[in-house]
MIKELUM-87781 format. One line per 10 residues: their letters; for each residue x, y, z of N, C-alpha, C. Coordinates in Angstrom, 2 decimals, always signed. Example, Ala and Ser with C-alpha at 12.3 -4.5 7.8 and 13.67 -1.06 7.14 Angstrom:
as) +13.19:-5.69:+7.80:+12.30:-4.50:+7.80:+13.20:-3.30:+7.80; +12.85:-2.25:+7.08:+13.67:-1.06:+7.14:+12.90:+0.03:+7.87 .
END
This chain:
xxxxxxxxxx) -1.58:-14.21:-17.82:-2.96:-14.11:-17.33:-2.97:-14.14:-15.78; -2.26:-14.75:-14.83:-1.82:-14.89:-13.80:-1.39:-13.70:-13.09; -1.17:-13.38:-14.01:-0.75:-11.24:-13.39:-0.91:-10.79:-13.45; -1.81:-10.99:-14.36:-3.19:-10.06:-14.84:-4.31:-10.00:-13.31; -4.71:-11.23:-13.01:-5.63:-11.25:-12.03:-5.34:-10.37:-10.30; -4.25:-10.61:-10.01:-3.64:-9.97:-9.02:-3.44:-8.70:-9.08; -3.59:-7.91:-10.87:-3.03:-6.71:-10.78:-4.57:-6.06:-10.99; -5.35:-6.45:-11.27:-7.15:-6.27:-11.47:-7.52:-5.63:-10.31; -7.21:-6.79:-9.13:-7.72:-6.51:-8.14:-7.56:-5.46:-7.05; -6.22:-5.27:-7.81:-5.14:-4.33:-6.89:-5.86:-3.20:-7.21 .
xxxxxxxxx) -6.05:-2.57:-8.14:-6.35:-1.25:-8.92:-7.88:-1.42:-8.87; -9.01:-1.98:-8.51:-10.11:-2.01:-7.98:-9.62:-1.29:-6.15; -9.13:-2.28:-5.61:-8.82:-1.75:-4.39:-8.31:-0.07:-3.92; -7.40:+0.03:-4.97:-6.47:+1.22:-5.18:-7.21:+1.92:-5.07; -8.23:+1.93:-6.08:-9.53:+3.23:-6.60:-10.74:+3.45:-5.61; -10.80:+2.63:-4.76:-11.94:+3.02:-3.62:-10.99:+3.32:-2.88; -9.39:+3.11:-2.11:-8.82:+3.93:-1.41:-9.04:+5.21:-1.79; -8.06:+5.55:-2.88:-8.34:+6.71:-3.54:-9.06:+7.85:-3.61; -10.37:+6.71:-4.05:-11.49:+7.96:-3.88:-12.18:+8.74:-2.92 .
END
């Protein structure tokens, strides 16, 4: 669950670079 949260946020972040 712990790596879960860090990897959430990452790929929120990722996707407004992205877009």
């Amino acid at each position: 669950m712990e790596r879960k949260a860090p990897i959430d946020a990452f790929q929120g972040v990722r996707a407004l670079l992205k877009a």
